[in-house]
N, C-alpha and C positions, 0 to 999 in steps of 0.2 A: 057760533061765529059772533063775535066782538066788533059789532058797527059802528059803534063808538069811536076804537080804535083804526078802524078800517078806514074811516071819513076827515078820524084828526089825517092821519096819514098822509089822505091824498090834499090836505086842507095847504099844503106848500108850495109854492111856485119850484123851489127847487126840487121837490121830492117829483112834483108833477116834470120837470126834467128833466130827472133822472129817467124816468119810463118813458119818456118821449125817445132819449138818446140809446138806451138798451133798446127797446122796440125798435128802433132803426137799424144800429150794431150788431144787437145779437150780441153773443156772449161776450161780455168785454172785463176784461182786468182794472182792479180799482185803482192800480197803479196808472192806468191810462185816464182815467177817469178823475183822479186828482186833477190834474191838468186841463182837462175837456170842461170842468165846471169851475177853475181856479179859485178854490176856497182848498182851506189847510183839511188836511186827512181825517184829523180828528173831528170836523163836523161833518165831514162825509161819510164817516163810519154813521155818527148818530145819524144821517139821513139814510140811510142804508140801513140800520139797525128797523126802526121803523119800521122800512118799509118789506125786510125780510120777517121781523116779527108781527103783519098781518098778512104775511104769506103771499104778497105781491108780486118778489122778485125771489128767486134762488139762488142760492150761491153753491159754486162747486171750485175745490179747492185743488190744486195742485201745487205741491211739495211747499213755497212759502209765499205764493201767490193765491188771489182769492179771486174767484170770476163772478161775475153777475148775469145776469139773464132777469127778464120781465118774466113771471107763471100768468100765460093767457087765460090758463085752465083756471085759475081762482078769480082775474080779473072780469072774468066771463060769466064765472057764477053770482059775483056780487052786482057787474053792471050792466046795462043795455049794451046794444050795439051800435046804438047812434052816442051814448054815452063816452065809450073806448075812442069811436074814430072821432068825437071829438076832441077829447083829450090828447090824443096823437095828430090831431092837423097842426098845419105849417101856423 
């Protein structure tokens, strides 16, 4: 495990965010998600990129769409529980 990478990660307002807005939503389309954080595609990929390559969030693909989802299961192994639910408060 690359803590290094795991901690640049969460090191973003925006990336922090994104897990705020997926933990809420549940699986949501990046197409929606453009919009939902109004910055252009292409640095929501790299904020995405990120944060699916330390295993944060998952993605599941259908046909030319791509979904998102928060992984609890890893968020879980790397942080507390008062860690998570603060990152996830209002």
């Amino acid at each position: 495990m690359d803590y290094q990478k795991i901690f640049h990660s969460l090191s973003d307002p925006k990336r922090i965010l994104i897990l705020k807005v997926l933990n809420e939503k549940g699986l949501t389309c990046v197409c929606e998600m453009t919009d939902l954080f109004n910055i252009s595609q292409s640095k929501l990929s790299y904020h995405l990129k990120l944060l699916l390559d330390t295993n944060l969030i998952i993605k599941v693909s259908d046909g030319k769409w791509n979904y998102y989802n928060i992984n609890n299961k890893e968020l879980k192994k790397i942080l507390s529980k008062n860690s998570i639910l603060e990152i996830f408060k209002d």
